[in-house]
NUVEX-783417 format. One record per residue (C-alpha): residue in three letters; x, y negated, z negated. Coordinates in pm, whole numbers, padded with zeros to 5 digits, always signed. Layout:
! residues N
ALAXYZ...
This chain:
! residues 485
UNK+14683-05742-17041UNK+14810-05586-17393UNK+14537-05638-17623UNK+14501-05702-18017UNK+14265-05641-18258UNK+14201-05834-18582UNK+13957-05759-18868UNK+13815-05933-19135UNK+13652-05760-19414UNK+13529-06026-19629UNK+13283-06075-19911UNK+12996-06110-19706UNK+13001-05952-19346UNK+13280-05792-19116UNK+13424-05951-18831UNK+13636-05797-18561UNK+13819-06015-18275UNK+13977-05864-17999UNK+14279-06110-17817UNK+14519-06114-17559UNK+14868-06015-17724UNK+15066-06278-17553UNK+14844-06584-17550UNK+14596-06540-17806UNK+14280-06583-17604UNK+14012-06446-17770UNK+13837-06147-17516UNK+13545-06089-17703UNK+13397-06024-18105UNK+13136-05881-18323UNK+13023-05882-18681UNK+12799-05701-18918UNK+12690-05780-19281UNK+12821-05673-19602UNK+12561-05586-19910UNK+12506-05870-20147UNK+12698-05849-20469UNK+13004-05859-20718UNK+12995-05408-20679UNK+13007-05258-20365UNK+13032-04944-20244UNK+13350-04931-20044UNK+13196-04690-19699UNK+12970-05004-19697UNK+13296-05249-19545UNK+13337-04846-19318UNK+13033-04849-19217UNK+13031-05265-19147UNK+13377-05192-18970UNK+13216-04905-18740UNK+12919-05190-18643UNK+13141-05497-18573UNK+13373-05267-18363UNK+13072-05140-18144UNK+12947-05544-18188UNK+13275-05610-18002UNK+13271-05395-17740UNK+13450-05083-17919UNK+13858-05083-17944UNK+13960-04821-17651UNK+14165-05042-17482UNK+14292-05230-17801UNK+14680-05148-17879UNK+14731-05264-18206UNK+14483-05352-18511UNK+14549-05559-18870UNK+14267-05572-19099UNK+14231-05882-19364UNK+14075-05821-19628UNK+13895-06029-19977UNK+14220-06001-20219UNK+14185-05800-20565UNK+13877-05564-20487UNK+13944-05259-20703UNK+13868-04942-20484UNK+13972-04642-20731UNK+14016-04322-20549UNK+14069-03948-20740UNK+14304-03713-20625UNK+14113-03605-20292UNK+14109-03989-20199UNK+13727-03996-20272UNK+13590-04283-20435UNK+13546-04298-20832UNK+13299-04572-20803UNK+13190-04869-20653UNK+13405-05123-20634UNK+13451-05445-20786UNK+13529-05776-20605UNK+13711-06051-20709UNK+13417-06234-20805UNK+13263-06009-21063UNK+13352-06178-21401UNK+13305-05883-21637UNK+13654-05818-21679UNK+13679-06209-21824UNK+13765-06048-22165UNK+14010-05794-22007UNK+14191-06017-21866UNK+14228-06235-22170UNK+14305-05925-22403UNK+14602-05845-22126UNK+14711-06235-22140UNK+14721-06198-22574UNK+14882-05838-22520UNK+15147-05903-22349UNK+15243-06204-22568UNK+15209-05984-22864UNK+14892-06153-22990UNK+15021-06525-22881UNK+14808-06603-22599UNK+15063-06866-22474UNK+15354-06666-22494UNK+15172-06388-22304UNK+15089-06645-22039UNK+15410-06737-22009UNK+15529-06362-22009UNK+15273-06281-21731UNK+15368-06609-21505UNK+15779-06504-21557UNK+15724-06123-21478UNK+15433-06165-21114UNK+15377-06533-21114UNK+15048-06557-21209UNK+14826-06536-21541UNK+14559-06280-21470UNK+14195-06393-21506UNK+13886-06197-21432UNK+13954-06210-21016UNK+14273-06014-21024UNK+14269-05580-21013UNK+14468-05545-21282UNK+14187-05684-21546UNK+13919-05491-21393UNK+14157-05166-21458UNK+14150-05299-21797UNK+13756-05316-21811UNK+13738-04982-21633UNK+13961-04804-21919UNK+13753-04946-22203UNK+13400-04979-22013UNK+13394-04623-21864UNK+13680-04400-21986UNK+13562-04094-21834UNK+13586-04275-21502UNK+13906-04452-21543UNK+14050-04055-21635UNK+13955-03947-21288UNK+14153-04206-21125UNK+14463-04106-20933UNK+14508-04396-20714UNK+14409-04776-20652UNK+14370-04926-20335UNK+14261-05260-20238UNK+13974-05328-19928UNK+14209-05411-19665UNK+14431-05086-19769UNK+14158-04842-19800UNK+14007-04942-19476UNK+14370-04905-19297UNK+14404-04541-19457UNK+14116-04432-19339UNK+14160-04549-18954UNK+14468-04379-18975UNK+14289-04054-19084UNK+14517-03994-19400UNK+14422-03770-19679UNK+14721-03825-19928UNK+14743-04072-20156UNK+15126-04125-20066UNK+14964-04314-19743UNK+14822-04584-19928UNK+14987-04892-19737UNK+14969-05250-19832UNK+15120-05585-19779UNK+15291-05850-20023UNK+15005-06107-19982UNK+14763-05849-20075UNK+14982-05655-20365UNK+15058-06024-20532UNK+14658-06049-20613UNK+14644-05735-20825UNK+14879-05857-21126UNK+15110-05571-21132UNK+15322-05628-20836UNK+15573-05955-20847UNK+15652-06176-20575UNK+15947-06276-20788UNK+16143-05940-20742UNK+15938-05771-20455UNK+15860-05477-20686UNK+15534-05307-20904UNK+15558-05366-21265UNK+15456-04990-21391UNK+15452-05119-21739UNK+15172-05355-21642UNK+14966-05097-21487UNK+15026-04882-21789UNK+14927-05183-22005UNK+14582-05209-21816UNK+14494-04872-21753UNK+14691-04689-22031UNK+14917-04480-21759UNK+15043-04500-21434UNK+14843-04407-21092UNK+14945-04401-20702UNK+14949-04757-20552UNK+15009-04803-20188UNK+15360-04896-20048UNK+15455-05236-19995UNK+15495-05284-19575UNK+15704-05603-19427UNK+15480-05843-19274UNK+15547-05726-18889UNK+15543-05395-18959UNK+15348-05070-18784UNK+15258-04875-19109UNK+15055-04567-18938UNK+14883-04494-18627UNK+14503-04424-18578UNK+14318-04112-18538UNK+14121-04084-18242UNK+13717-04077-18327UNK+13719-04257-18670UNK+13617-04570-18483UNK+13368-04640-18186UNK+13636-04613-17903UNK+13967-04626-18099UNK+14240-04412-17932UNK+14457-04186-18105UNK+14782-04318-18160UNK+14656-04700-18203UNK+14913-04898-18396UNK+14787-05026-18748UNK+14978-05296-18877UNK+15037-05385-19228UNK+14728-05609-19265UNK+14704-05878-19520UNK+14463-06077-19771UNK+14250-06291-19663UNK+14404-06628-19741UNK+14720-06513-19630UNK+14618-06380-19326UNK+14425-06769-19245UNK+14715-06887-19273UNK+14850-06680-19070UNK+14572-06741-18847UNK+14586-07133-18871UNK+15001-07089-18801UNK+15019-07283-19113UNK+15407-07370-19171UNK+15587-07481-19478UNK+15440-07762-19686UNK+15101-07713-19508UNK+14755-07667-19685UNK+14488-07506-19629UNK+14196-07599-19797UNK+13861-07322-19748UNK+13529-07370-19856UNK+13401-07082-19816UNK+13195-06856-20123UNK+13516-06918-20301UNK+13689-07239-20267UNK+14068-07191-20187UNK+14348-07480-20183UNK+14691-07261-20091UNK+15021-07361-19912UNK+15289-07213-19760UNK+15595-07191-19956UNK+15983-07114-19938UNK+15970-07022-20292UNK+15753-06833-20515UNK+15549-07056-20828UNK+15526-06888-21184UNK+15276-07106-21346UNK+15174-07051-21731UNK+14893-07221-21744UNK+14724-06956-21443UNK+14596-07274-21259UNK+14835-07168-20977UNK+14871-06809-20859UNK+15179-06676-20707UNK+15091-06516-20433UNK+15283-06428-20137UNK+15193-06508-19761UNK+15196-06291-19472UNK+15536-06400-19335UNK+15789-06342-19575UNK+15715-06644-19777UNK+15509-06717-20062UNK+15113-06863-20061UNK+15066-07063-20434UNK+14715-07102-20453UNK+14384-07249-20681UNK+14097-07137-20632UNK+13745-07169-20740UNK+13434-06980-20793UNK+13239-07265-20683UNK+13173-07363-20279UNK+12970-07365-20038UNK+12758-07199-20257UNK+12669-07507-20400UNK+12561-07643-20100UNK+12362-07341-20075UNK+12177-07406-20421UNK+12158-07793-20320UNK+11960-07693-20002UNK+11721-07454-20236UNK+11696-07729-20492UNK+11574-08033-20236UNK+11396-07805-19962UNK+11597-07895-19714UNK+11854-07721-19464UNK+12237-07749-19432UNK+12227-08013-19192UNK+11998-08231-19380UNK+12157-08162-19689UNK+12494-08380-19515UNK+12272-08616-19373UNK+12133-08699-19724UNK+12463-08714-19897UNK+12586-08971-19622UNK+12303-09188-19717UNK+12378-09251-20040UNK+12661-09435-20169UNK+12987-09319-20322UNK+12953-09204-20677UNK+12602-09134-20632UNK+12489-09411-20857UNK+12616-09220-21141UNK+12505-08885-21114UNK+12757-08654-21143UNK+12737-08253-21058UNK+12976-08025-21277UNK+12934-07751-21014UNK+13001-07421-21220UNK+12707-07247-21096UNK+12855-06903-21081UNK+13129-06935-21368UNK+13449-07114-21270UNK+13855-07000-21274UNK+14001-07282-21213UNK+13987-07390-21458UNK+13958-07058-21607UNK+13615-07093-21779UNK+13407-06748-21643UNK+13087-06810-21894UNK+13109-07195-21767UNK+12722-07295-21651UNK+12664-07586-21427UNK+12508-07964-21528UNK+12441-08262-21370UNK+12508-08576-21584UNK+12382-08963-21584UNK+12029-08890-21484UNK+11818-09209-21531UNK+11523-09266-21338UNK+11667-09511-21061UNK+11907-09262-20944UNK+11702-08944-20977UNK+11655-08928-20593UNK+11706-08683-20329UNK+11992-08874-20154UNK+12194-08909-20500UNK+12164-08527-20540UNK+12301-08443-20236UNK+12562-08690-20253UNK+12674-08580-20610UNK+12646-08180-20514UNK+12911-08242-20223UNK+13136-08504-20464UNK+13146-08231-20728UNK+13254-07969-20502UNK+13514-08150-20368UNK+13644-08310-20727UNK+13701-07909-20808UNK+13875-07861-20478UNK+14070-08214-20496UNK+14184-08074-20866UNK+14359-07738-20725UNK+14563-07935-20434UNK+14666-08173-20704UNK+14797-07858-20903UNK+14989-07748-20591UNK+15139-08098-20563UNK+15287-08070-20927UNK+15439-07774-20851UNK+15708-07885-20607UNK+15426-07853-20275UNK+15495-08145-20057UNK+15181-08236-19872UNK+15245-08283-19491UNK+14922-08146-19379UNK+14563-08059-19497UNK+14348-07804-19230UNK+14019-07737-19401UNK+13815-07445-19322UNK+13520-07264-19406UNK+13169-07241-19351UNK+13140-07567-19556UNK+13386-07737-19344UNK+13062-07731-19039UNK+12875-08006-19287UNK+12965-08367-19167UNK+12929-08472-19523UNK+13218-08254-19641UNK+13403-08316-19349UNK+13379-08729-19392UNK+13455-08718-19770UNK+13719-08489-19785UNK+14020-08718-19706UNK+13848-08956-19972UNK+13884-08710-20241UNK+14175-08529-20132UNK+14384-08826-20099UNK+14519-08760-19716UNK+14435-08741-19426UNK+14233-08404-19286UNK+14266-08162-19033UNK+13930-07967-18928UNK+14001-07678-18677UNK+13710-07577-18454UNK+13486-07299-18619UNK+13597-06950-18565UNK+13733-06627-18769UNK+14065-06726-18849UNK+14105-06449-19098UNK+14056-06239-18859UNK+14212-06452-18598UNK+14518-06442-18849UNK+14511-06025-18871UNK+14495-06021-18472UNK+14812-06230-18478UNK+15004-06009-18701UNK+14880-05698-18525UNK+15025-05851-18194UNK+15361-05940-18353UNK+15423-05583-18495UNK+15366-05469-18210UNK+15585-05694-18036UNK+15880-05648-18233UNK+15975-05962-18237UNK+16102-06174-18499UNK+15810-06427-18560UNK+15497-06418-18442UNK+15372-06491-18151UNK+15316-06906-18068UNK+14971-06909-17985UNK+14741-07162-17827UNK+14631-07396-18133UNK+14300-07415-18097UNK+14092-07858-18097UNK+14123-08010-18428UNK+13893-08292-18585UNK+14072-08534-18783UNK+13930-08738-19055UNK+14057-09005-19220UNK+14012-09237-19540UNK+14034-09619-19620UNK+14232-09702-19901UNK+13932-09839-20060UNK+13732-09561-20013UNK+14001-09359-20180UNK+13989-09570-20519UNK+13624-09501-20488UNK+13665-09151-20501UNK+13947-09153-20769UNK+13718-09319-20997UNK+13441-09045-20915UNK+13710-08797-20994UNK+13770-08960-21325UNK+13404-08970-21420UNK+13442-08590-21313UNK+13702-08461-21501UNK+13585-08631-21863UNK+13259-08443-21786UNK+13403-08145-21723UNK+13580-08129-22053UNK+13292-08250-22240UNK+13110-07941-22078UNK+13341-07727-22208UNK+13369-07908-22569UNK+12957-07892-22600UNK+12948-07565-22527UNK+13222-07391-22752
């Protein structure tokens, strides 16, 4: 049996799955938690590799590994390779005025021109998420740091460089999905835009090479990880929605939709998406084609702070929402707990509206915490649909998906029918896949085993119900915004 590795260094732990090349079946796993936080030092996701490896049973009989990785993380290296500082993910929000600065920049002080410009030249309009804003925010937040900087990686790279053992900077290896995210490498032409990384950082720096999606890119030296052979084939790797996708064997015209700590709506596409108004990136997917997605701050998360707010657990927290009826009785959540990007408000708080006495209950809360979620999420796949996406499925995934409330509203608010795969790591699921058809050879990827879907479906008048709870939504939302300005 010829076995595959797949990893998945996400925001909040490491996973590592270890499958059968050919069929997919999943051997065995392990997983180890990441630090809390928008900074992180980068040997933290090394030393979180080095304990979901060992979790899994080590990799000495593995033959090929991917890694998937959180998109835009800025991992600045000097000219040894050694970390300048810790890095930033894609949800730290400082670089909200960097990337609005770039957007003005570029347009020569007309910030809808330089939307436009940055949509035309790598199909999407950076906001605070993407790498090349938090280049910005190093350059004018800590010069002398941003002057030792010789090289920028991204997680999924930096992690892949150093199983391979490399040293040089001219090692760096990355994937399209992944070098879409960082706003200085276009989709559009397949190319970096030097002139954007100048414009961020004031010059230009080493940036890993751009692999094809079923290619080897280095092999591993022997020792770096509990039981990894010398000579193990590293493929290309991926970002993390792109390598879901990869993982869920999403085809063209399919969504997924992730509720995870960010929410994600993305879709496969045959063409790329240059979108001027940034609600839709441009990304590209792990297999050739291109990966339009919305996403938003603002997930499970709020499920979390739902469950801290009533005193009551996950499960309990769906129960409740099930009780009560559609709408909530009027209470409306305008779920920007943590910021929000789309749309692309980053000092956006939170507020829950229509509070009278009768409706001030427990059950209403719950209900309007998961309604308000899914309004935000039911927003981005209606952004996908105006640009061109035809909607033939819906798989949605994500540590939210496991609530039955989010699960049994979803097709209300989404407007179609919904797919729920069983639980499991498809990032890294989706990394495993790739690693097994690089090392293949072969011109696809391999046609594994889907695994049990639940699907859920929606009357047509509990569909109007929702659509008026998403109108109620969206005139909130933009009275929000109006009060606060």
């Amino acid at each position: 049996m010829v076995l595959v590795a797949g990893v998945d260094s996400s925001t909040q732990a490491c996973k590592v799955v270890v499958r059968d090349a050919e069929t997919g079946a999943l051997v065995r796993e392990g997983r180890a938690s990441h630090p809390d936080g928008t900074e992180v030092a980068p040997e933290h996701w090394w030393s979180a590799l080095r304990s979901a490896c060992e979790g899994a049973g080590g990799l000495a009989d593995v033959d090929a590994v991917a890694v998937g990785g959180q998109q835009h993380g800025m991992v600045c290296l000097d000219g040894s390779g050694a970390v300048v500082r810790d890095a930033l993910l894609w949800n730290d929000t400082r670089s909200a005025g960097a990337a609005a600065d770039l957007v003005a920049e570029l347009g020569d002080g007309d910030v809808e021109a330089g939307a436009a410009a940055w949509a035309a030249a790598v199909g999407s309009v950076p906001v605070a998420s993407f790498t090349v804003t938090k280049l910005r925010w190093l350059a004018d937040a800590e010069p002398e740091a941003a002057r030792r900087v010789a090289g920028v990686a991204l997680p999924h790279d930096w992690l892949t460089w150093r199983m391979s053992g490399a040293a040089s900077l001219g090692d760096l290896v990355t994937d399209r999905s992944d070098a879409s995210g960082t706003g200085y490498w276009s989709p559009l032409s397949g190319t970096y835009r030097e002139d954007l990384l100048t414009l961020a950082l004031g010059r230009t720096v080493a940036v890993p090479r751009v692999a094809g999606p079923d290619e080897l890119v280095a092999k591993a030296i022997g020792g770096a990880l509990p039981g990894l052979r010398s000579g193990t084939a590293l493929a290309a790797g991926a970002g993390d929605n792109a390598a879901a996708a990869l993982g869920l064997a999403l085809g063209l015209g399919e969504v997924c939709v992730s509720v995870g700590t960010s929410g994600v709506v993305s879709a496969v596409s045959a063409t790329p998406t240059a979108d001027p108004s940034g609600l839709v990136s441009g990304f590209a997917d792990a297999t050739g084609h291109f990966l339009p997605l919305c996403c938003t701050l603002n997930a499970s998360r709020v499920l979390d702070a739902a469950c801290a707010l009533l005193g009551v657990g996950h499960e309990e927290l769906s129960r409740m929402a099930l009780v009560a009826p559609v709408g909530a009785e009027g209470l409306t959540l305008i779920p920007y707990l943590d910021g929000e990007r789309t749309p692309n408000r980053p000092d956006a708080t939170g507020a829950l509206h229509g509070v009278q006495r009768a409706n001030l209950t427990p059950t209403n809360v719950a209900r309007a915490a998961v309604e308000g979620m899914l309004c935000g999420l039911a927003d981005g796949l209606d952004e996908l649909r105006r640009h061109g996406v035809a909607v033939a499925r819906v798989s949605l995934v994500g540590g939210g998906a496991r609530s039955e409330a989010v699960r049994s509203l979803a097709p209300m608010f989404l407007g179609c029918d919904v797919d729920t795969p069983e639980p499991g790591e498809l990032v890294a699921d989706g990394a495993a896949r790739q690693a097994a058809w690089a090392l293949s050879g072969a011109a696809e990827p391999p046609r594994w085993q889907q695994v049990a879907t639940e699907t859920t479906t929606a009357t047509s008048e509990q569909r109007d119900g929702a659509a008026a709870v998403r109108e109620r939504f969206a005139g909130l939302r933009d009275h929000v915004e109006q009060v606060r300005r």
